[in-house]
N, C-alpha and C positions, 0 to 999 in steps of 0.2 A: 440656142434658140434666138433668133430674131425677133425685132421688136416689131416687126408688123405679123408676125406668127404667134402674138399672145392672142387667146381671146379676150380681147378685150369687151366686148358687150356680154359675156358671161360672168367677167369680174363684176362690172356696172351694175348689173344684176342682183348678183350674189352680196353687193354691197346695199343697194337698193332695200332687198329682203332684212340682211342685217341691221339696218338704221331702222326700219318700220317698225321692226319686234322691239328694239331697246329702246326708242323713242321715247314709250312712257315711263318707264326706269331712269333716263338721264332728264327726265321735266323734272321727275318728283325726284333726282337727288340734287338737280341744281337749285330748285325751291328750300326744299330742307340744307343747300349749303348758304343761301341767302336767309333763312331764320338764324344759324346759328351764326352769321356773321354779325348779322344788327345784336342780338341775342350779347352777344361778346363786346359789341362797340359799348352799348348801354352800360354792363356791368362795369367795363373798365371807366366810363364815364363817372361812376355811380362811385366807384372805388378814388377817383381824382378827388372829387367832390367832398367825401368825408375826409379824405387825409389832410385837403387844403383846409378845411374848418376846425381839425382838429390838431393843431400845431402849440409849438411851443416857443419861446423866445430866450434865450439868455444874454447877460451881458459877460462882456469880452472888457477886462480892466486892466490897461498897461502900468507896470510904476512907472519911477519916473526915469529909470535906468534901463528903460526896455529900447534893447537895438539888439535883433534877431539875428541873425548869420541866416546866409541862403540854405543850410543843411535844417536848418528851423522852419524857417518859411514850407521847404518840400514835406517835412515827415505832417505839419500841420494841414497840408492840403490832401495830402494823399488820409489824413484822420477826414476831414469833412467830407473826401471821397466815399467814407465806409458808413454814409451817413445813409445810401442807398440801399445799403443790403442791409443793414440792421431795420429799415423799415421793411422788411420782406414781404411780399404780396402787393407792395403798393408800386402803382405804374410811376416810372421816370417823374413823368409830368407833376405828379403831387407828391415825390420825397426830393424834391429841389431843398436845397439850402439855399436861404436869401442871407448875405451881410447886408446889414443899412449902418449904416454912417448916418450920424445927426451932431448938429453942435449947438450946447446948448447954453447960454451966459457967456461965450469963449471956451466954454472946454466941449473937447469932440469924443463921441462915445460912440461902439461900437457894439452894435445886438447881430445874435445869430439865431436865424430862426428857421426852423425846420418841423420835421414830422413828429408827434407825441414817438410814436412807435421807436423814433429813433433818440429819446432824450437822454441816455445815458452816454451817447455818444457825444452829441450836444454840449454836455456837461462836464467830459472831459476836458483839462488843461490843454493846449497843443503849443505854450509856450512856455518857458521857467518861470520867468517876471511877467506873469499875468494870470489874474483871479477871473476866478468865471461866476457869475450871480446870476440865478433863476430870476425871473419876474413875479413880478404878483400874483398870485392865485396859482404859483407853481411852487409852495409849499412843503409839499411831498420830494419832492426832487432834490436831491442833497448830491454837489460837485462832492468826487471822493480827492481825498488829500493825504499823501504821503509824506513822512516825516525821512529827511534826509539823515545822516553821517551827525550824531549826538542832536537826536531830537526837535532839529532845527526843519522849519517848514521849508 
């Protein structure tokens, strides 16, 4: 069959017919697809919002003998990576972890602060020679602490 042997004003037609009948069926599902879109933007907004408000802080305390090896540095980063899925359900955007660096009289200290949802992760060590302490009014939250080879911390 050749292309000028289609009907083509039968197709036109028969497509014509076809768009008029579903017209109203793709108004009201592209309407009902833009409800649940805003519908979605909002709650994930909604969801930012509490998790940003409801965070936690700890400090991050090196001795004085702290120099990490780069195999330290990675398993600690790839720990603050799992800081996102322990806070599950919460978008990217509010289970961020913030480090701030401050110095304060000459000595520089080091907070990590992230999502409630995610503070036991938080409150994990991620280096040998360094203590981790909750902040105030995070009381409840106790760093766990392993006793090495005769008892020693």
């Amino acid at each position: 069959m050749n292309l000028p042997d289609l009907p083509v004003d039968e197709l036109l037609n028969q497509l014509r017919a076809t768009l008029g009948t579903a017209a109203p069926y793709l108004v009201a599902l592209s309407v009902l697809g833009a409800a649940v879109w805003v519908w979605w933007t909002i709650r994930r907004a909604a969801l930012v919002r509490e998790a940003l408000a409801d965070r936690v802080q700890v400090e991050v305390i090196p001795t004085a003998t702290f120099d990490p090896g780069e195999g330290e540095v990675g398993r600690w980063a790839r720990q603050l990576g799992r800081v996102y899925y322990a806070a599950d359900g919460i978008p990217a955007r509010g289970s961020a972890v913030r480090l701030r660096y401050t110095a304060l009289e000459g000595k520089m200290r080091c907070f990590i602060e992230g999502p409630a949802a995610a503070a036991a992760v938080l409150n994990m060590p991620g280096f040998a020679e360094v203590e981790v302490r909750t902040q105030q009014g995070q009381a409840d939250i106790r760093p766990v602490r392993f006793t090495g080879p005769g008892g020693a911390l």
